[in-house]
Structure formats: C-alpha cells, structure tokens
N, C-alpha and C positions, 0 to 999 in steps of 0.2 A: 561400691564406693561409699565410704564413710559419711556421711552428712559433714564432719568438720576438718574432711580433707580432701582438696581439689588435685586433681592430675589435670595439668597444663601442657598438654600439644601445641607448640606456634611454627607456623614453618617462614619463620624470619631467622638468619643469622643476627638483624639489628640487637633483637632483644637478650642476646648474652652481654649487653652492656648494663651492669648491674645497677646503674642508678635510672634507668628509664622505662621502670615498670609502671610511669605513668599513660605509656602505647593500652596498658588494658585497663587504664582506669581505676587503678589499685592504689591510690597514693598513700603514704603512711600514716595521714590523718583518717583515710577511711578503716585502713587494717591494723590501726594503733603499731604498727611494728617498725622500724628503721628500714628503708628501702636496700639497704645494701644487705641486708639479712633475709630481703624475701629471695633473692636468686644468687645466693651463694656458691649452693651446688646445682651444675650445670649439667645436661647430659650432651655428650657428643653431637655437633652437626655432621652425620654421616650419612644418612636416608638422603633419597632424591629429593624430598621436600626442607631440607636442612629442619627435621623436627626437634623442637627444645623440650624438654621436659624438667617438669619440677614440681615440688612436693608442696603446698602448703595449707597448713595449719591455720584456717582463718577463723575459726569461729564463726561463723556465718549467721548464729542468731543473733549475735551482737551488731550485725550487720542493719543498717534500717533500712525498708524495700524500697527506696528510691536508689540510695548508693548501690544496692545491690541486683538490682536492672539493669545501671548504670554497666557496673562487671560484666553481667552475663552477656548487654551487646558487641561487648567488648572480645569475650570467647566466643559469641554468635558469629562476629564477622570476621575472625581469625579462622574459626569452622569454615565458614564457606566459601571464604578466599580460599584455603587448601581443598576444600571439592572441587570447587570449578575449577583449579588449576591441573586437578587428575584429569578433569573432562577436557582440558584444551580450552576452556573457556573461560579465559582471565573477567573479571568483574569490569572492569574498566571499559573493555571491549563490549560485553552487554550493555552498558550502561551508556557508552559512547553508540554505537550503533541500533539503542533504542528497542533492543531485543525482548522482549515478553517472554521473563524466567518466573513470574510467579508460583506456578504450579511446581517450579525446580527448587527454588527456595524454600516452598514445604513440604516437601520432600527433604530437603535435607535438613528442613527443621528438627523432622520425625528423626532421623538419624541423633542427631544433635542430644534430642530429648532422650532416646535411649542413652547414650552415652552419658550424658552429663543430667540427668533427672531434675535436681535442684537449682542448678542455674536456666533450665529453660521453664521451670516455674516460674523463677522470678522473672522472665522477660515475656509471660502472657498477657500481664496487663497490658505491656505494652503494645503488643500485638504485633504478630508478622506481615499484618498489609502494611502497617506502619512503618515495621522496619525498613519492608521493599519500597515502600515508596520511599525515603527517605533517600535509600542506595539511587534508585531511580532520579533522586536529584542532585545526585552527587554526591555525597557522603560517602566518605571511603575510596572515592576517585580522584578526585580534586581536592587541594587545599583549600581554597578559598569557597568549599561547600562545606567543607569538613567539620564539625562543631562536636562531635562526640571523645572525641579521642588526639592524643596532641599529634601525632604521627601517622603517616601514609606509607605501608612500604612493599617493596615489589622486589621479590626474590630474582634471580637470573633463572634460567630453565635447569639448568643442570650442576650441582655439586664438583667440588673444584674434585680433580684425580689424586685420593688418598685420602680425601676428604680434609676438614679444616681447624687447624688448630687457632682458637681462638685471641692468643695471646700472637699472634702474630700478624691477625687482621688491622689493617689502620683504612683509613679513610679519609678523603678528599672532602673538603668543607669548601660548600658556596654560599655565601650571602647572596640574599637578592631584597629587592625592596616586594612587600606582599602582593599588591598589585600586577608584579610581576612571576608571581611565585606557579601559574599553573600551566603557563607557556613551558618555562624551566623546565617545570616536574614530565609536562609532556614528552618532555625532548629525553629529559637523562630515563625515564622509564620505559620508553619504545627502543632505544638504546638495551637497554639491561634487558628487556624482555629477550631483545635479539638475542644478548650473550655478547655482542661487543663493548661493553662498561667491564666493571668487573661482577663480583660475586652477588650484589644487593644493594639495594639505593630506599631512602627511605627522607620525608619530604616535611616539615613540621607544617601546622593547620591553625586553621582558624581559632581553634580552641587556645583560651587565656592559659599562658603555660608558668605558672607562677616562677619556673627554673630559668626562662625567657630573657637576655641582657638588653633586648630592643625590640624595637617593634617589624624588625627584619625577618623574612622566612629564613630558615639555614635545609640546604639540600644536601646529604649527604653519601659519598661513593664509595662505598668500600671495596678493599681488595683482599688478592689471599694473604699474601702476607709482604709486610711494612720491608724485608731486607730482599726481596726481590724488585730490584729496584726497575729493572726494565719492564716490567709489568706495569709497575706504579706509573711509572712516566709514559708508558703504551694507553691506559688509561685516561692519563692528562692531554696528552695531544688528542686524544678522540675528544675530547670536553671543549676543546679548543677547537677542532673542529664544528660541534656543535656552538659555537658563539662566544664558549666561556673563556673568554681573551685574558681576563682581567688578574693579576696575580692570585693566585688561592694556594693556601694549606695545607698541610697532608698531617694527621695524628695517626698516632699510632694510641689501640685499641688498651694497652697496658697503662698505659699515660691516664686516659678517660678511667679505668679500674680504680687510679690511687686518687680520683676526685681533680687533676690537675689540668689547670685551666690556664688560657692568656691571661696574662692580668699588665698594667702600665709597667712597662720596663721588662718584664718575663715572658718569653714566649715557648709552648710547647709544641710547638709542632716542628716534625722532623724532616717535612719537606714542606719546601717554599716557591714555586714556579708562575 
C-alpha cells in the first residue's frame, strides 16, 4: 500500500451515504477535500459483511498526528467490529457482559498493523490498553459513552438475497431526546442483530456533530429497499412494537445523495406513519 493511499474496508451499509464520512472522522476540514468527493465511487455491498470500499488519496503528511490518530481509531474500530463479528462476538456483547478480550484486541491489533502499516502507527501513541479500556467503557457501544466518532452502527447478520442496491435503500428516522438515546439504541440493535428490523441501524453519539439540527439523538432504520413497501411497514410495526408509537419518517437513501432535507413548509420523506 502506497503511504498516500488508503483502502477502506467498512462493513456498514450506513456509510455509502456520501455526506457522513464524518462515522471515521475524516471531515473535510481535516482532508482539505469536499465530503461528497471522498466516497463517490462506491464498491458493491455484496459480501456477508456488506464490505465498502474506497480509494482515497489523502495525503497523510499533511495530516497533523492528532487528527491523524483521530482516523486510525476510527479504521481500528471499524477493523474490529468486523473480526469480532466473523468470531460471533458482537463488541457490545463483550463489553455489555464484561468479557476480558484484551489479549483478542492485540491480536487483531497485529492483524490490523499488517494491513494498514501507517495508520496503526499513528494509533501507538495512543496505545491499545487505552483504546480497550475506553471500548470497555463504552465507546463504540452506547451513545451516550460514545465521544470518538458521531455514529454507532450495527449491521443485521446477514446480507439482503441478491444483495443491495443502494439507491433503493431508505430508512426510518427516530428522534429521541439524548437521555433517552441508549435505551432506544438497545432495543432497535438487539432487534437488527436478531435480523427482525431490517438491513442496518446505526445510532448518532455523544460527539458535537457540527451537521447536528438539535440537541436530539436521531436513530436510524434502514431497509432494502424504499418501493417495497410491505417490508418498510413490516419494519415500522416491529418499531411499534418496540415502543416507537410516535409518528416517524421514512427517507429514502436518493433523496439524502442530492443533500435534501426537511426544511419549514418542505418535507422529504416518503413515508409517514
């Protein structure tokens, strides 16, 4: 691998939404470039771990080693949410059940390190006791522990049949007040884990999100796709049976591409329940 070019593995379907490559801490203040130009070109979600790939040109001397720590924990724990999820052992669940992974974590440090050389230099300073304990206190599980990264997200088990065309994806939007944000997340993510939600649910955090309209978490459900509509609503009554009574939104994933938003008087989203 080049020094000033990264190959990015995510096994989130969230992140083909091209304006929220602030999930790896990559904002366009840090990589001087227009957010919508870093993941233009997308690679298929078709692997069992819906893996993204993408090419970018960062320049990474110009990078200064705090932001650039910043990145690497950001690929560190995108890395090892997809090991543990080959191993059957979701992060959440270690971390909720108080499991002692250290020795597992550098182990797949070392992986990590072969793989991506440069970015796990810059995350030595930081160190991997530190990153684990940090996980160990929730970071990366909960929102409201969350401070590294704006997003929490948790794939379903298994890839839709045919795999997924992304312009078809839309997703279910929940407000909640923050306070209440890791109840929520608990419910809609032990859900998705099962494979009863839909394809990927992913939870905003503790982190200042300068893109942010309030001081609300926003939960979001996605499905395979926005004109199958009984799916979508198969979906929403499960949500409802989890507690989510309250009317909520459905967008679709094309709409978020061309930057289009609610705004007074205009609304986009194309279901309403």
């Amino acid at each position: 691998m080049r020094l000033n070019e990264v190959t990015i593995s995510r096994s989130s379907l969230e992140e083909r939404h091209r304006a929220q490559i602030a999930y790896l801490d990559m904002d366009a203040a840090v990589m001087g470039r227009p957010q919508n130009s870093l993941l233009r070109d997308l690679a298929d979600n078709n692997s069992e771990l819906f893996l993204l790939s993408s090419r970018l040109s960062l320049g990474m001397e110009e990078i200064d080693p705090e932001s650039l720590a910043g990145i690497a924990y950001g690929f560190f724990v995108i890395y090892l949410n997809r090991e543990l999820h080959a191993r059957d052992k979701p992060l959440f669940e270690l971390v909720e059940q108080r499991t002692d992974f250290e020795d597992e974590i550098r182990e797949i440090f070392e992986r990590f390190r072969e793989d991506y050389p440069e970015l796990a230099e810059a995350l030595l300073p930081v160190g991997i006791r530190a990153v684990y304990a940090s996980l160990m206190e929730g970071e990366g599980s909960l929102p409201s522990k969350t401070t590294r990264t704006y997003w929490i997200v948790q794939d379903a088990p298994t890839p839709s049949p045919g795999g997924i065309d992304d312009d078809q994806v839309g997703k279910w939007l929940i407000f909640t007040a923050a306070g209440d944000a890791d109840d929520a997340w608990r419910k809609i993510r032990g859900e998705t884990v099962k494979g009863t939600l839909g394809i990927s649910a992913k939870v905003s955090t503790a982190k200042p999100n300068p893109d942010s309209r309030d001081e609300r978490s926003v939960i979001y459900v996605y499905t395979r796709d926005w004109a199958d509509e009984a799916d979508v609503m198969r979906v929403r009554e499960r949500l409802r049976e989890l507690g989510f009574t309250e009317r909520i939104g459905y967008k679709r994933n094309i709409e978020t591409y061309k930057g289009e938003y609610s705004e007074e008087g205009r609304k986009v989203t194309y279901y309403s329940v």
